[in-house]
OpenMM code with the backbone's topology and positions (N, CA, C; nanometers):
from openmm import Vec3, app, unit

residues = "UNK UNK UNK UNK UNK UNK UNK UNK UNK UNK UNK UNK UNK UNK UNK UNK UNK UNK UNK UNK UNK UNK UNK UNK UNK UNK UNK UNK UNK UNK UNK UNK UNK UNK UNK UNK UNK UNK UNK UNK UNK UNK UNK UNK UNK UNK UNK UNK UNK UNK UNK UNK UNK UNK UNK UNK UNK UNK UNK UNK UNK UNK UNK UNK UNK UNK UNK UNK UNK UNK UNK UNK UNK UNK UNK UNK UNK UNK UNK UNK UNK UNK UNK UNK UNK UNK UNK UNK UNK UNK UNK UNK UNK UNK UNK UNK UNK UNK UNK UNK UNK UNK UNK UNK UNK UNK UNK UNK UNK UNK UNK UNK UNK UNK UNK UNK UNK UNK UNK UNK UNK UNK UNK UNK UNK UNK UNK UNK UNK UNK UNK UNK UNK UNK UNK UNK UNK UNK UNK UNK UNK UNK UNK UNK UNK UNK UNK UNK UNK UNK UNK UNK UNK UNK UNK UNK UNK UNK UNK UNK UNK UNK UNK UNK UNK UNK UNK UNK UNK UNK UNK UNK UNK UNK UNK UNK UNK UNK UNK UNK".split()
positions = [
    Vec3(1.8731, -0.8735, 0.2623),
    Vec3(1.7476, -0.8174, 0.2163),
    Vec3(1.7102, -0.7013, 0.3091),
    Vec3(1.6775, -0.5686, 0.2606),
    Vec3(1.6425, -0.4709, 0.3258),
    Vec3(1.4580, -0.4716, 0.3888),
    Vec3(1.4772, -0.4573, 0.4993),
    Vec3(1.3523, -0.4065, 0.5747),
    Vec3(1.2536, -0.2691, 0.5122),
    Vec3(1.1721, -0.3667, 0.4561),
    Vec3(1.0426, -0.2183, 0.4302),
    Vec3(0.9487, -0.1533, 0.4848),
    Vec3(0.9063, -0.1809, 0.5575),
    Vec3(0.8145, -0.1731, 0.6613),
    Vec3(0.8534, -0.0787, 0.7863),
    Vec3(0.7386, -0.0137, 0.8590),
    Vec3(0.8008, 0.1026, 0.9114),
    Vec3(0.7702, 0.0748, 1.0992),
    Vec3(0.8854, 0.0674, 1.1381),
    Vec3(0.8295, 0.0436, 1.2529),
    Vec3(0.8236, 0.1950, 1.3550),
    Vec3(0.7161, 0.1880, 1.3814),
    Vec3(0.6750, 0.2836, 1.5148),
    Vec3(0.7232, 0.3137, 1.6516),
    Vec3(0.7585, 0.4467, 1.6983),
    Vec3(0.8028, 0.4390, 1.8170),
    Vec3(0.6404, 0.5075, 1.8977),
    Vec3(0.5681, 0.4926, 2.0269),
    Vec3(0.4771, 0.5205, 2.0753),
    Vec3(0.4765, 0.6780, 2.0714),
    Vec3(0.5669, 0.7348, 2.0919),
    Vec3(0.4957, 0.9245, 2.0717),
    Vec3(0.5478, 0.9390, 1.9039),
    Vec3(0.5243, 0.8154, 1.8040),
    Vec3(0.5039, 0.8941, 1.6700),
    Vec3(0.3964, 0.9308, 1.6589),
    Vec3(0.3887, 1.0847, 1.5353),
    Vec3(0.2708, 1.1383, 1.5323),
    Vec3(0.1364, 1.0189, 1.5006),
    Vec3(0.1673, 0.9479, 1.3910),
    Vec3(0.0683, 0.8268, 1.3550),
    Vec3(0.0492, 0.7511, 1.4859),
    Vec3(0.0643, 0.7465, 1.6119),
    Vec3(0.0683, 0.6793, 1.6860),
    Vec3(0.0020, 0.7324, 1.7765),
    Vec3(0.0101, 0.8978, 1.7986),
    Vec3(-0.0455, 0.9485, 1.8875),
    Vec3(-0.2456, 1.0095, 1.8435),
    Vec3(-0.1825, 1.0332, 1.6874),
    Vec3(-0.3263, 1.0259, 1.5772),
    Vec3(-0.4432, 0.9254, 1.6692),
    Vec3(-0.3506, 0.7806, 1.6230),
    Vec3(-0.4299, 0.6698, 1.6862),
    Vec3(-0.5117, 0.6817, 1.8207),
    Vec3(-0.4115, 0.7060, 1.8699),
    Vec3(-0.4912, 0.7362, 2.0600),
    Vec3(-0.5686, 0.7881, 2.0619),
    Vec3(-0.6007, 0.9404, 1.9292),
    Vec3(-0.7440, 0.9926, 1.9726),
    Vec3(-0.8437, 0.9839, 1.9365),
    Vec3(-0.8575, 0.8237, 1.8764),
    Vec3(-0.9764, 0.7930, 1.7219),
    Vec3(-1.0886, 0.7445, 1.8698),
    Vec3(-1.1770, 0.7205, 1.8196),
    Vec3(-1.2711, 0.6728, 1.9235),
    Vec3(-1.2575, 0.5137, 1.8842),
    Vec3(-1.1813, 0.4649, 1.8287),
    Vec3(-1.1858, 0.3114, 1.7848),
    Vec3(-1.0418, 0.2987, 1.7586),
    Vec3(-0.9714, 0.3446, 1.8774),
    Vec3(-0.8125, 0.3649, 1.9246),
    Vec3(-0.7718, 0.2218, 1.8322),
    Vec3(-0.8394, 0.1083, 1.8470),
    Vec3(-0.7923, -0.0158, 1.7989),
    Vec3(-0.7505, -0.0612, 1.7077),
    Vec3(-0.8884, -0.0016, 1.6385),
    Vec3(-0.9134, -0.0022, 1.4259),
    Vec3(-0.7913, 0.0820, 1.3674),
    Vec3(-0.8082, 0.2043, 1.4819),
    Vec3(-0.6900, 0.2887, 1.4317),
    Vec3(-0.5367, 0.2832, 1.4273),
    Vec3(-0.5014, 0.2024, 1.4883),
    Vec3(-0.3828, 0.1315, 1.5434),
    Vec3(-0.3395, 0.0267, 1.4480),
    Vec3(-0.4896, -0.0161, 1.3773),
    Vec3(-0.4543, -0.1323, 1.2350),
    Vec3(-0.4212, -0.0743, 1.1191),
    Vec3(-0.4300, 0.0859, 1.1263),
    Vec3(-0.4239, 0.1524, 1.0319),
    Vec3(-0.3230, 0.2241, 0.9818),
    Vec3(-0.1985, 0.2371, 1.1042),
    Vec3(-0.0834, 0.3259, 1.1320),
    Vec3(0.0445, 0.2035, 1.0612),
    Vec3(0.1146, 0.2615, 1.0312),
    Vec3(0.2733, 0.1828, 1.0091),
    Vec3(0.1922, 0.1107, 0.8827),
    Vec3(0.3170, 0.0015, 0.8677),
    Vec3(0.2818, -0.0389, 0.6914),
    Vec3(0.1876, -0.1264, 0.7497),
    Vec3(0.0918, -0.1635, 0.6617),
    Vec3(-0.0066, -0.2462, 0.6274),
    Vec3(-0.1072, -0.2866, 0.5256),
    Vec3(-0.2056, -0.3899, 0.5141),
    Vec3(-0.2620, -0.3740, 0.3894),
    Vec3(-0.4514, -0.4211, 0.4951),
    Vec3(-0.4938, -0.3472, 0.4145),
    Vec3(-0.6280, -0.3615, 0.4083),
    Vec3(-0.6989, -0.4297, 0.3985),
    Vec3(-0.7805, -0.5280, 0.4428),
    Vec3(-0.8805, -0.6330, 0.3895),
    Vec3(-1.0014, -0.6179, 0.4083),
    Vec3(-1.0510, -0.6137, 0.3010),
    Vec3(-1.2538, -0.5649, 0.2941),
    Vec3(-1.2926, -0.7170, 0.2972),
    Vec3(-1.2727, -0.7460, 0.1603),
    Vec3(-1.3436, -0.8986, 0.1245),
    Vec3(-1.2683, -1.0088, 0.1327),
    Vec3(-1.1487, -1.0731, 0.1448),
    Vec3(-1.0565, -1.1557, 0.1240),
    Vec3(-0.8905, -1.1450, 0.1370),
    Vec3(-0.8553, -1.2090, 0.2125),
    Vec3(-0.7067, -1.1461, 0.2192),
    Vec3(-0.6166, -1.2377, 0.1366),
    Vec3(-0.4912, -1.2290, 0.1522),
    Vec3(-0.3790, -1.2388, 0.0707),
    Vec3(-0.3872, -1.4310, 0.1145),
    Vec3(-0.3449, -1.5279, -0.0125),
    Vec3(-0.3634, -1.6979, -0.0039),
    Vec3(-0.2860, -1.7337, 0.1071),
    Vec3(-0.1204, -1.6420, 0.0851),
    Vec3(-0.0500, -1.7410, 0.1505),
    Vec3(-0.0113, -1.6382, 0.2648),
    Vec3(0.0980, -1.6733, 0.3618),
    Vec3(0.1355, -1.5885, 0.4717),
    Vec3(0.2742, -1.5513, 0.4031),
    Vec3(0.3020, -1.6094, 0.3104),
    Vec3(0.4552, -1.5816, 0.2993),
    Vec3(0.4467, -1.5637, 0.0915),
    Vec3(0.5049, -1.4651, 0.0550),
    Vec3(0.5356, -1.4585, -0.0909),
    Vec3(0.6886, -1.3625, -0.0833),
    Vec3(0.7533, -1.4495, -0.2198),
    Vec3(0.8782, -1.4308, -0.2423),
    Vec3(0.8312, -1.3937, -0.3820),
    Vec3(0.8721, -1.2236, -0.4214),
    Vec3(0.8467, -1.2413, -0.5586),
    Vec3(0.9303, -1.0936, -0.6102),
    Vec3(0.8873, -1.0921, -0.7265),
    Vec3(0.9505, -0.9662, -0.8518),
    Vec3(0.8725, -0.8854, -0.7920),
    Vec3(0.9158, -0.7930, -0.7869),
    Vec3(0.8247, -0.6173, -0.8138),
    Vec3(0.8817, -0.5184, -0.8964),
    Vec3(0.7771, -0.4811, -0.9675),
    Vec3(0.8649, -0.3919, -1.0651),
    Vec3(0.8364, -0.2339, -0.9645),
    Vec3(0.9611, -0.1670, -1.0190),
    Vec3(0.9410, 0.0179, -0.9236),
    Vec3(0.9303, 0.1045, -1.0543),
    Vec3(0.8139, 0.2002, -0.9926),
    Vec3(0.7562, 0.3056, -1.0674),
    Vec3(0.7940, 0.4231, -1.0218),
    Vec3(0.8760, 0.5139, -1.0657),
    Vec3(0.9476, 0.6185, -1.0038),
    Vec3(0.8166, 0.6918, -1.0397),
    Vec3(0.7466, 0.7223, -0.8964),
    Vec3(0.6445, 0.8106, -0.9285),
    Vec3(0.6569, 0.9475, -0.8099),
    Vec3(0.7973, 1.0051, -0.7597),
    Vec3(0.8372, 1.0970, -0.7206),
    Vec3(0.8125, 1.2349, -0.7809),
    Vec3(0.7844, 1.2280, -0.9199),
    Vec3(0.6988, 1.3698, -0.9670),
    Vec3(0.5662, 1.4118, -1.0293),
    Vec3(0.5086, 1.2520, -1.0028),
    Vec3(0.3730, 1.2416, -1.0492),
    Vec3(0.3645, 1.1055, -1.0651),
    Vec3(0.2370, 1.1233, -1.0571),
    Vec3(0.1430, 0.9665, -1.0099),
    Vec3(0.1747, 0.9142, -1.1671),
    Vec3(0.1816, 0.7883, -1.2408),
    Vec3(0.1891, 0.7106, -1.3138),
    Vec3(0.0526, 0.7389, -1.4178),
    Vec3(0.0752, 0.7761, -1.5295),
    Vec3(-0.0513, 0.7736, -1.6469),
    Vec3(-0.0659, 0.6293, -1.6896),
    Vec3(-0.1790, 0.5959, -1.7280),
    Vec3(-0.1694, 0.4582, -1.8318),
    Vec3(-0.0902, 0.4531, -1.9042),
    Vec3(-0.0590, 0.5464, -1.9997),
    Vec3(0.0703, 0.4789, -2.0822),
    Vec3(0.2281, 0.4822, -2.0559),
    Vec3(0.2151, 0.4993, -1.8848),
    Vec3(0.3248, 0.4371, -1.8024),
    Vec3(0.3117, 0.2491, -1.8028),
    Vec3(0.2190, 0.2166, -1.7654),
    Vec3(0.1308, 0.1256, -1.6831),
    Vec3(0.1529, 0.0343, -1.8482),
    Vec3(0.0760, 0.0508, -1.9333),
    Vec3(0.0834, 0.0022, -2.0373),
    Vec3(0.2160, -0.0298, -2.1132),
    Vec3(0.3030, 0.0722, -2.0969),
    Vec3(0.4380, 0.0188, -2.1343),
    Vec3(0.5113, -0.0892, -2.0529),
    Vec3(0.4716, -0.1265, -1.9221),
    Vec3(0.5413, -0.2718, -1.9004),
    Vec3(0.5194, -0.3967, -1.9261),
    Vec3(0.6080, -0.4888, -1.9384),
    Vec3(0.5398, -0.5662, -2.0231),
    Vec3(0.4386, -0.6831, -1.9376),
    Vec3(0.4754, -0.7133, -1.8176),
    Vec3(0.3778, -0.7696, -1.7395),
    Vec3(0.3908, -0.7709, -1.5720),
    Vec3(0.3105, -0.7832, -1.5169),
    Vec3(0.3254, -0.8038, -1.3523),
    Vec3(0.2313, -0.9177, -1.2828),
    Vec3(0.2014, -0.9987, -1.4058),
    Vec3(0.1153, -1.1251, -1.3157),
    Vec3(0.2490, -1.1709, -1.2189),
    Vec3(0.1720, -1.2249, -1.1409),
    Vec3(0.2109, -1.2876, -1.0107),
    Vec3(0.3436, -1.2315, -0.9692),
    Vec3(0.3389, -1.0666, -1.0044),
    Vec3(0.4527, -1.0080, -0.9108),
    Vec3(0.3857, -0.8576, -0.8271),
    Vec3(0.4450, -0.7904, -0.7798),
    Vec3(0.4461, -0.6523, -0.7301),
    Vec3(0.4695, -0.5406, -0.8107),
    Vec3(0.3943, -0.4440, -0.7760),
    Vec3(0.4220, -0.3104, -0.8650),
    Vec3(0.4292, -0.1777, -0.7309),
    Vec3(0.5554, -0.1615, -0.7207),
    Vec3(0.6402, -0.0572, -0.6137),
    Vec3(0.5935, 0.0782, -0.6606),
    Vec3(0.4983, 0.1623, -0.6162),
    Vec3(0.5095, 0.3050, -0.6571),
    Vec3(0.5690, 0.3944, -0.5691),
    Vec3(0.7240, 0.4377, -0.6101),
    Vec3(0.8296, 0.4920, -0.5416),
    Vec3(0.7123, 0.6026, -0.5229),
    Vec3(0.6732, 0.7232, -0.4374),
    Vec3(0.6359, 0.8777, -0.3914),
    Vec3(0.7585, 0.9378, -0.3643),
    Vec3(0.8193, 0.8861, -0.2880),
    Vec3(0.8768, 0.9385, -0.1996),
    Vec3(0.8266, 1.0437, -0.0703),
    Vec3(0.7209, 1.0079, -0.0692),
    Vec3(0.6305, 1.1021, 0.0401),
    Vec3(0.7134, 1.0513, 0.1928),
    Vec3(0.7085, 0.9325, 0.2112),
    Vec3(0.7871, 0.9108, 0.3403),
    Vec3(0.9129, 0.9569, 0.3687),
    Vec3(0.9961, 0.9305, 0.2647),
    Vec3(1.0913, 0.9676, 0.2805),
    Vec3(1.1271, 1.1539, 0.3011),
    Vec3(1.0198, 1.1870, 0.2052),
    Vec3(0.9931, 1.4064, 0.1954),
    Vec3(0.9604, 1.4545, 0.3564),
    Vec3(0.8579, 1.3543, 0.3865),
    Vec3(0.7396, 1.3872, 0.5221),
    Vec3(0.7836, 1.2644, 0.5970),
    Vec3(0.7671, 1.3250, 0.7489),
    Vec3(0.7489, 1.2199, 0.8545),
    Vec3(0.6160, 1.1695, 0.8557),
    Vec3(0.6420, 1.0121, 0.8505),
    Vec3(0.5164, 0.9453, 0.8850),
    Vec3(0.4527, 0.9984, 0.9602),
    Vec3(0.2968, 0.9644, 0.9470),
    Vec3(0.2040, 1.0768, 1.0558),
    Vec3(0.1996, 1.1707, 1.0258),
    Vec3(0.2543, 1.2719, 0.9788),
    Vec3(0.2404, 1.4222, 0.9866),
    Vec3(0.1255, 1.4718, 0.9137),
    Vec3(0.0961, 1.6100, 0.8808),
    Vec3(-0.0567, 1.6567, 0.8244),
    Vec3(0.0460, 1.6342, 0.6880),
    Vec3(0.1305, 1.7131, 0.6604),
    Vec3(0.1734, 1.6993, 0.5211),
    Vec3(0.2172, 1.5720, 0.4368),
    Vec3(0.2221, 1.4811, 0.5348),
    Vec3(0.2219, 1.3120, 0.4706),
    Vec3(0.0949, 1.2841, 0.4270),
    Vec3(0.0168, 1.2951, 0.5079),
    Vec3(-0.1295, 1.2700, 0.5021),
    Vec3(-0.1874, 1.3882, 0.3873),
    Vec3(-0.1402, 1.4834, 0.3633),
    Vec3(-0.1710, 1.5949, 0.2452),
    Vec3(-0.1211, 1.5515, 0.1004),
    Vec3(-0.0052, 1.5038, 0.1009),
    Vec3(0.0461, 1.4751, -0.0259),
    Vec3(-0.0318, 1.4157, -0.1096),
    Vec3(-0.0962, 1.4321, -0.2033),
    Vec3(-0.1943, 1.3398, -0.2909),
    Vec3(-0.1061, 1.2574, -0.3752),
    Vec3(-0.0993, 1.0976, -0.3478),
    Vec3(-0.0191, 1.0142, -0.4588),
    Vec3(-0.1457, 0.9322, -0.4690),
    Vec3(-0.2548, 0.9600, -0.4963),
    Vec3(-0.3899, 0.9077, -0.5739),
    Vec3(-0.3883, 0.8549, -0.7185),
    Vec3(-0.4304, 0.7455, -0.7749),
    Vec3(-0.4506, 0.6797, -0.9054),
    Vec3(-0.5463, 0.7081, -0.9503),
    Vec3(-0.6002, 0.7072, -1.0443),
    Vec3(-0.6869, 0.7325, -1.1484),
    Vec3(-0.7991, 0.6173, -1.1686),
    Vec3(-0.8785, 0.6098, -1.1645),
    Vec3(-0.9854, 0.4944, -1.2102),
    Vec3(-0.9549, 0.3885, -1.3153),
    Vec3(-0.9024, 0.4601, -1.4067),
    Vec3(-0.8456, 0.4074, -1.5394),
    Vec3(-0.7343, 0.3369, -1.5154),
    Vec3(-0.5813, 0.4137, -1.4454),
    Vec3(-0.4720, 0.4122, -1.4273),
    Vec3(-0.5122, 0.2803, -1.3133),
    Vec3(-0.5944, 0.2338, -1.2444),
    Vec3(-0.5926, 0.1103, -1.1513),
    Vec3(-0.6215, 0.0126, -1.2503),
    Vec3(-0.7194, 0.0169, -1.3137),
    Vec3(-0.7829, -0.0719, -1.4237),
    Vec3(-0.6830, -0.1204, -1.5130),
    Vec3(-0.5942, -0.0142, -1.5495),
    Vec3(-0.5045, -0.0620, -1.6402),
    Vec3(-0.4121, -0.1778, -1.6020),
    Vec3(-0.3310, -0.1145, -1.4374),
    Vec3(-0.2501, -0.2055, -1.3383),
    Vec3(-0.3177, -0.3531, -1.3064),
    Vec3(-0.4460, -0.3259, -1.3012),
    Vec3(-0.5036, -0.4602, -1.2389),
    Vec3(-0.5208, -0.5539, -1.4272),
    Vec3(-0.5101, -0.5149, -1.5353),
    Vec3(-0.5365, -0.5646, -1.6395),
    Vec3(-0.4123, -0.6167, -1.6481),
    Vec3(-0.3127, -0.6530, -1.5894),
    Vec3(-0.1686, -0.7108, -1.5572),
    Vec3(-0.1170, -0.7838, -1.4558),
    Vec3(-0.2732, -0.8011, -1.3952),
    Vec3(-0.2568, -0.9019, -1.2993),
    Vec3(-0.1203, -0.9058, -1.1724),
    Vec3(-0.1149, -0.7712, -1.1452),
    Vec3(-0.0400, -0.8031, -1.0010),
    Vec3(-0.0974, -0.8452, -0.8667),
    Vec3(0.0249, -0.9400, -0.8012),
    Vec3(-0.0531, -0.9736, -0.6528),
    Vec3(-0.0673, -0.8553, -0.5354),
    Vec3(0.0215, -0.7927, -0.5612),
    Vec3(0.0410, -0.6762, -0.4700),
    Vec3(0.0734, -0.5337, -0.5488),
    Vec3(-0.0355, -0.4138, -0.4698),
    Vec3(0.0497, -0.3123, -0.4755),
    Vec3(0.1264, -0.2277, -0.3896),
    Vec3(0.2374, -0.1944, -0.4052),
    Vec3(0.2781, -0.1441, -0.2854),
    Vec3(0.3316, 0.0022, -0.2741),
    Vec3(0.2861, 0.1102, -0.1993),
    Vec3(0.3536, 0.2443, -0.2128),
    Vec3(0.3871, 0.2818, -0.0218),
    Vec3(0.4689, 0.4125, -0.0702),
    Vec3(0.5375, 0.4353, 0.0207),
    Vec3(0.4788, 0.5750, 0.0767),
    Vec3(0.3068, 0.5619, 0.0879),
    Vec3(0.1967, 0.6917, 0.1342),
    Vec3(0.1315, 0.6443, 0.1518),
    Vec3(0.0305, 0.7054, 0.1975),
    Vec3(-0.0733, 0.6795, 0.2563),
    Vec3(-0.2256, 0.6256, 0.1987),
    Vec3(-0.2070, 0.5525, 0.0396),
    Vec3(-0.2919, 0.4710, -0.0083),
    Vec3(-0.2613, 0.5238, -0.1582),
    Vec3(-0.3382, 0.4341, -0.2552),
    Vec3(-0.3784, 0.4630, -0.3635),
    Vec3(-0.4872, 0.5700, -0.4296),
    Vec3(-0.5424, 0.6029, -0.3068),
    Vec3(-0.6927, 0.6794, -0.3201),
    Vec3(-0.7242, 0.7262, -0.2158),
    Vec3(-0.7533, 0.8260, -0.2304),
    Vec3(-0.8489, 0.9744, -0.1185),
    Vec3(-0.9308, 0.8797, -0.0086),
    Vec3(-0.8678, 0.9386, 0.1009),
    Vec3(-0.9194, 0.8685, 0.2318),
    Vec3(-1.0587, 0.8552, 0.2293),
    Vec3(-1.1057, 0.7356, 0.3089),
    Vec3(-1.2392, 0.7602, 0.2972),
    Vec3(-1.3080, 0.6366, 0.1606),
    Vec3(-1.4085, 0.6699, 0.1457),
    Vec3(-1.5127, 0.5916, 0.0548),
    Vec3(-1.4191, 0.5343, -0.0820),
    Vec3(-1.3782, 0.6562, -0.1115),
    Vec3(-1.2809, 0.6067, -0.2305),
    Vec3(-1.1560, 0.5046, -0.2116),
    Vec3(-1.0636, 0.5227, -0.0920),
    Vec3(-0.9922, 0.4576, -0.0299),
    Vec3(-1.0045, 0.2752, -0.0319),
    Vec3(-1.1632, 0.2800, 0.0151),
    Vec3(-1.2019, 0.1759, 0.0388),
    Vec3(-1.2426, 0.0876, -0.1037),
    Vec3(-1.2920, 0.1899, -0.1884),
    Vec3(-1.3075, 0.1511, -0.3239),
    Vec3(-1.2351, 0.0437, -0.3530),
    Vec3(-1.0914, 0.1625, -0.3876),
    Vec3(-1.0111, 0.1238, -0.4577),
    Vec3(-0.9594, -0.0366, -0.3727),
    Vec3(-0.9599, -0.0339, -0.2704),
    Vec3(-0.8960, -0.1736, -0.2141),
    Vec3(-0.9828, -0.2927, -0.2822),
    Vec3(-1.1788, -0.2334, -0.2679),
    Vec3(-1.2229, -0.3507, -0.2951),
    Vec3(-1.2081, -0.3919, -0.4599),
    Vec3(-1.1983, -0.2775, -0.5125),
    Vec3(-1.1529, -0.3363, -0.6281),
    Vec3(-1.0116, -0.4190, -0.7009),
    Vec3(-0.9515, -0.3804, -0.5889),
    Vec3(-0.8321, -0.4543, -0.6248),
    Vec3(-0.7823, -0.6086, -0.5641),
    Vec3(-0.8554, -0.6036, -0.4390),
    Vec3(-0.8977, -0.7640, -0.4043),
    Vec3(-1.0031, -0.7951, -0.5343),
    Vec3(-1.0924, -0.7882, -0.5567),
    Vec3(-1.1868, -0.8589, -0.6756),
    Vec3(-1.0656, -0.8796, -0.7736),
    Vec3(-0.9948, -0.8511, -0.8108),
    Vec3(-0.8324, -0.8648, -0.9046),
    Vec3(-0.7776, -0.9465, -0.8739),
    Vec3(-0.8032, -1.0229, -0.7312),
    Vec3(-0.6533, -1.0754, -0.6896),
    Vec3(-0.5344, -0.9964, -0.6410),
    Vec3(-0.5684, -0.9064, -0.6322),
    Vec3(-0.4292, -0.8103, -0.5384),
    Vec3(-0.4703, -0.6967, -0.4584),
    Vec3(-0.3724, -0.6835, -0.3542),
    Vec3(-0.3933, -0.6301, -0.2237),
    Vec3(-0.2945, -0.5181, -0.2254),
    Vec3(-0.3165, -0.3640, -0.1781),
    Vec3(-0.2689, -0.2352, -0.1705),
    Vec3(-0.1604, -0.2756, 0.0123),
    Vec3(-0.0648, -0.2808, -0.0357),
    Vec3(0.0673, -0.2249, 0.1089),
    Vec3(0.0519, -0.1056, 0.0677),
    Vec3(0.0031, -0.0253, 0.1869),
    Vec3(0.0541, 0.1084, 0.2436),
    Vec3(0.1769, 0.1306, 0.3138),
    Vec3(0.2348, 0.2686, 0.3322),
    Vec3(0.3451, 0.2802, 0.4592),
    Vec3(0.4248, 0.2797, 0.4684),
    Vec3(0.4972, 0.2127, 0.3062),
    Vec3(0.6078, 0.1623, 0.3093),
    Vec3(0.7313, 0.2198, 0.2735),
    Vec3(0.8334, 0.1853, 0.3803),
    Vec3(0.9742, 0.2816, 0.3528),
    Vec3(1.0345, 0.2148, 0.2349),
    Vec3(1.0452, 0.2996, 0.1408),
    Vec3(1.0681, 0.2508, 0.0203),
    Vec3(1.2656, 0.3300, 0.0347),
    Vec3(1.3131, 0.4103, 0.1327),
    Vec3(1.4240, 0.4944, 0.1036),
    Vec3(1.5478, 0.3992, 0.0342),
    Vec3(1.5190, 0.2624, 0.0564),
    Vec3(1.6390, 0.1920, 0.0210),
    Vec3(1.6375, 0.1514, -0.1555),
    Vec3(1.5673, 0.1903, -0.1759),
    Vec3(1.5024, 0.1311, -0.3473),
    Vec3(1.6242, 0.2153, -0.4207),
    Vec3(1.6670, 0.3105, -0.4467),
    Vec3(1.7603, 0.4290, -0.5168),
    Vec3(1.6932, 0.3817, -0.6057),
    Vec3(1.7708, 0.3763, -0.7707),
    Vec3(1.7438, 0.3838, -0.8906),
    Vec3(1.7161, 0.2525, -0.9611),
    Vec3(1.6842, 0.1653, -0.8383),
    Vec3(1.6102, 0.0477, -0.9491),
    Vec3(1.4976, 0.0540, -0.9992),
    Vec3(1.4969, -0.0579, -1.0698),
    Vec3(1.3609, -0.0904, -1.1450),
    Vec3(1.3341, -0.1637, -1.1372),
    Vec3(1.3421, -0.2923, -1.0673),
    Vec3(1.3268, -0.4170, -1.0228),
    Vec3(1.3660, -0.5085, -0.9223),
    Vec3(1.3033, -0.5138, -0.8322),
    Vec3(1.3241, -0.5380, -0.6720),
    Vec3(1.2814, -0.7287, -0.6177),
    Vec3(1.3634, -0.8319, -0.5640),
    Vec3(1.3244, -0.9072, -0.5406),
    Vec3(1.2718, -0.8786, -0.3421),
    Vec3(1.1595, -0.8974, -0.3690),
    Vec3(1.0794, -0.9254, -0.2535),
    Vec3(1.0598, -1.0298, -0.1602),
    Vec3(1.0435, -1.0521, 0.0039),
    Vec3(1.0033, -1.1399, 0.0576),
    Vec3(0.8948, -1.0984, 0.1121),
    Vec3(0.8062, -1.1075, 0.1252),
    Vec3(0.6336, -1.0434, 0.1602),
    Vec3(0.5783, -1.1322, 0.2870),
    Vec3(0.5888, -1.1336, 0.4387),
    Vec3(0.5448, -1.1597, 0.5504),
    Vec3(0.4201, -1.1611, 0.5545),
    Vec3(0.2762, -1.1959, 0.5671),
    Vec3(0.1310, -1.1849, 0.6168),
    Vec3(0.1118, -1.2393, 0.7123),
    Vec3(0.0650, -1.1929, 0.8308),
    Vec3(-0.0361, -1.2670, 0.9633),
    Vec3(-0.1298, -1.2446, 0.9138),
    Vec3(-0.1957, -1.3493, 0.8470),
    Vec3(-0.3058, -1.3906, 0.7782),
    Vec3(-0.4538, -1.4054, 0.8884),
    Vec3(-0.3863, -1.4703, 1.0059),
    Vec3(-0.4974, -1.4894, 1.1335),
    Vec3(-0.5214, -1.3423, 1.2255),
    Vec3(-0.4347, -1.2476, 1.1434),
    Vec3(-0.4657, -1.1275, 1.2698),
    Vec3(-0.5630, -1.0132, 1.1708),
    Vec3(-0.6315, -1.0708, 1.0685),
    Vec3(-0.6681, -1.0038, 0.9878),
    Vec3(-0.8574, -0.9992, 1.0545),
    Vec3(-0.8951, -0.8730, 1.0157),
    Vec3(-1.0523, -0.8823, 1.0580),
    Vec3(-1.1054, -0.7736, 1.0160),
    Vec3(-1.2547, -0.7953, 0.9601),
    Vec3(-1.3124, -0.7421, 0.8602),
    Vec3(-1.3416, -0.5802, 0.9252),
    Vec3(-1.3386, -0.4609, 0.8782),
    Vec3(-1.3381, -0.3584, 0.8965),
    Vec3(-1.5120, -0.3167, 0.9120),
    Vec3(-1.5709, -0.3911, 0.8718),
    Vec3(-1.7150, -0.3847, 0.8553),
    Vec3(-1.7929, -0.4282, 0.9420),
    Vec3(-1.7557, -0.5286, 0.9764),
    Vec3(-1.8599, -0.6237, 1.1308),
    Vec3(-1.7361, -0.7294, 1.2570),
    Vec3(-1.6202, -0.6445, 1.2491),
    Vec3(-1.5271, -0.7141, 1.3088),
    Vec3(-1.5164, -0.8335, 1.3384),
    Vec3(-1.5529, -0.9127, 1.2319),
    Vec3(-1.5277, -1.0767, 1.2102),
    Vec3(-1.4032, -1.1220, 1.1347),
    Vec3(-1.3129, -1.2134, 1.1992),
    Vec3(-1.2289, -1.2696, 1.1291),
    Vec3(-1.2648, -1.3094, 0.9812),
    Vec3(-1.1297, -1.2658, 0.8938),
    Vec3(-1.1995, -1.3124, 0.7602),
    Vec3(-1.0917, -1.4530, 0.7505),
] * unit.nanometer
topology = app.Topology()
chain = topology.addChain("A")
for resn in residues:
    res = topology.addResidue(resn, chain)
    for name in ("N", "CA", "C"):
        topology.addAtom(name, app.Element.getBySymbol(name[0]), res)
């Protein structure tokens, strides 16, 4: 099974980003792959599952991408960018690339009930307020946004079996730094 997840060396740019946040810490939760938790995190620490891949290397996915599959309850939905693989993690132009979803285009995904989404940039949605949106809306769904992720090993599939790791206890609320 191939490694997705991106590990960091200390003078990567995302790393050195970190050092100059005034909340070096928060920021440090934010670098390399990870997923977000506003309201509730992921049940278990460990999921083994399907993910379907969305070659979205020349544009973000329309609904009647989304609508043509036939389901993703209780699996993953992979949106290939290829931004990591184009751009070095960290860089301004990683962080520039817009692989943003649509209001609709989430609604549609979450009307299919996946547990996870997972892309290989720097979120589903425009840093910031929207960013955060989109996460909380997709926990209220039942599923949680992986950022970060080195997707380079995927080539031309369309369907990926997954093993999904969580430290469930190292998780803490972004809002009043309380364990959730």
């Amino acid at each position: 099974m191939n490694q997705l997840h991106i590990t960091l060396e200390e003078n990567s740019p995302a790393i050195k980003w970190a050092n100059t946040q005034a909340d070096r810490i928060g920021a440090r939760g934010h670098v390399g792959t990870h997923l977000d938790c506003y309201t509730t995190v992921p049940e278990k620490p460990e999921y083994n599952i399907t993910a379907m891949v969305l070659d979205c290397q020349n544009e973000m996915p329309k609904e009647e991408d989304i609508k043509s599959l036939t389901t993703l309850e209780n699996m993953a939905l992979l949106l290939h960018t290829a931004n990591l693989e184009r751009n070095e993690y960290g860089t301004d132009m990683y962080f520039s690339t817009e692989t943003f979803l649509s209001e609709e285009v989430l609604h549609t995904i979450l009307e299919k009930k996946p547990l996870f989404i997972i892309i290989d940039s720097h979120g589903i949605a425009e840093k910031g307020k929207r960013h955060i949106e989109f996460d909380k809306i997709c926990e209220a769904n039942g599923c949680h946004v992986i950022e970060n992720v080195d997707l380079s090993c995927i080539g031309n599939q369309k369907e990926v079996q997954l093993k999904i790791l969580i430290n469930i206890n190292q998780y803490q609320s972004p809002i009043n730094g309380q364990t959730l």
